[in-house]
N, C-alpha and C positions, 0 to 999 in steps of 0.2 A: 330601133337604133340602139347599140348600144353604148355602154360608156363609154370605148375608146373612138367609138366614132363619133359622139358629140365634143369630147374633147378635142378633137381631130380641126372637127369645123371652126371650134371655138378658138384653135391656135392658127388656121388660116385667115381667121377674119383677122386674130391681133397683128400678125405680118403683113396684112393688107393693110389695115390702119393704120399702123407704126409708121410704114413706109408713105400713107397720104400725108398725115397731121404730125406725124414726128412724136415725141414725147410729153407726156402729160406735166408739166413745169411745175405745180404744185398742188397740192391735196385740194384747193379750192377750187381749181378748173377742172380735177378729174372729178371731183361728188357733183359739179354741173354736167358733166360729161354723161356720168354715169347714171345723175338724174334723169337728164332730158331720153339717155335709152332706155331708162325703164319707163316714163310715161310715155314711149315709143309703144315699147312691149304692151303698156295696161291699154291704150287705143285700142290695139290691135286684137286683143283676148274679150274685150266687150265690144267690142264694133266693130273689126275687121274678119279676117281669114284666119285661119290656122297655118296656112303657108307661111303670109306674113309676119305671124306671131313667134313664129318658130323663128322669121328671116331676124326677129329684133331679140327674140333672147340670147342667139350666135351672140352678135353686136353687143349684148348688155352682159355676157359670160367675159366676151373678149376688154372690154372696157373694165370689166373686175380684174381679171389679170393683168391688164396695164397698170393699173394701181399698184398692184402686190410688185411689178416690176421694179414701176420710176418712186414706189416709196422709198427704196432703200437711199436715194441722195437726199429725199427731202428730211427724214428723220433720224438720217446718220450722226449727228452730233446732240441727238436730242439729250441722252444721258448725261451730258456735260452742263444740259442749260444754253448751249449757244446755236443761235439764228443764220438762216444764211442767205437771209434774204438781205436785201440791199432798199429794199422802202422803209426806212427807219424815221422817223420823226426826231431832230435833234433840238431841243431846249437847253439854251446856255445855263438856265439852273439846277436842269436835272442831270445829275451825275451816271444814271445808269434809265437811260429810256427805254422804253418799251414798242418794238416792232407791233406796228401796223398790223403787219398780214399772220403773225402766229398770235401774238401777246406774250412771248416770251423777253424776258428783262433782258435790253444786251451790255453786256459785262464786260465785251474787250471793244470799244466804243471806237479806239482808232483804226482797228482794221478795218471794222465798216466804213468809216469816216474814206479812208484810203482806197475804197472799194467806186465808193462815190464819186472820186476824182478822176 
């Protein structure tokens, strides 16, 4: 096989998948994502076929590229410091809290707040 045809495979599986499960929402569900296809893949290299090991490194290529895809919304404002996720823990004494799902401090508290509503 060569390069362009495992890349090949590798861009038909992400248009298949794209189009079943839609877009990876954030870094934490794609490294489950892209966990559970590589111990897809390790089964299958020590206990399976070759067929299938082949069918789940497609799958675990295509799952790396969806990353490199849907990362650009989840880490577009990362340079700034600001969050854009909406599960924020709010504390009346804490002036600038801290997101849940990144741990990033959020600094413009009312547009989240506004997000929430």
């Amino acid at each position: 096989m060569t390069t362009e045809e495992a890349l090949q495979l590798i861009k038909e599986e992400l248009e298949s998948a794209t189009e079943r499960i839609g877009v990876m929402v954030s870094p934490h569900e794609a490294l489950a994502i892209i966990r559970e296809e590589y111990l897809e893949f390790e089964r299958e290299v020590f206990h399976g076929t070759g067929i299938k090991a082949v069918q789940e490194v497609i799958q675990l290529g295509a799952m790396a590229a969806r990353y490199l895809v849907d990362a650009d919304t989840w880490y577009k404002d990362e340079e700034d410091d600001t969050c854009q996720h909406t599960k924020v823990h709010f504390d009346a004494y804490d002036e600038h809290p801290t997101c849940q799902e990144c741990g990033i401090q959020v600094k413009d508290q009312q547009s989240i707040k506004q997000q929430l509503t």
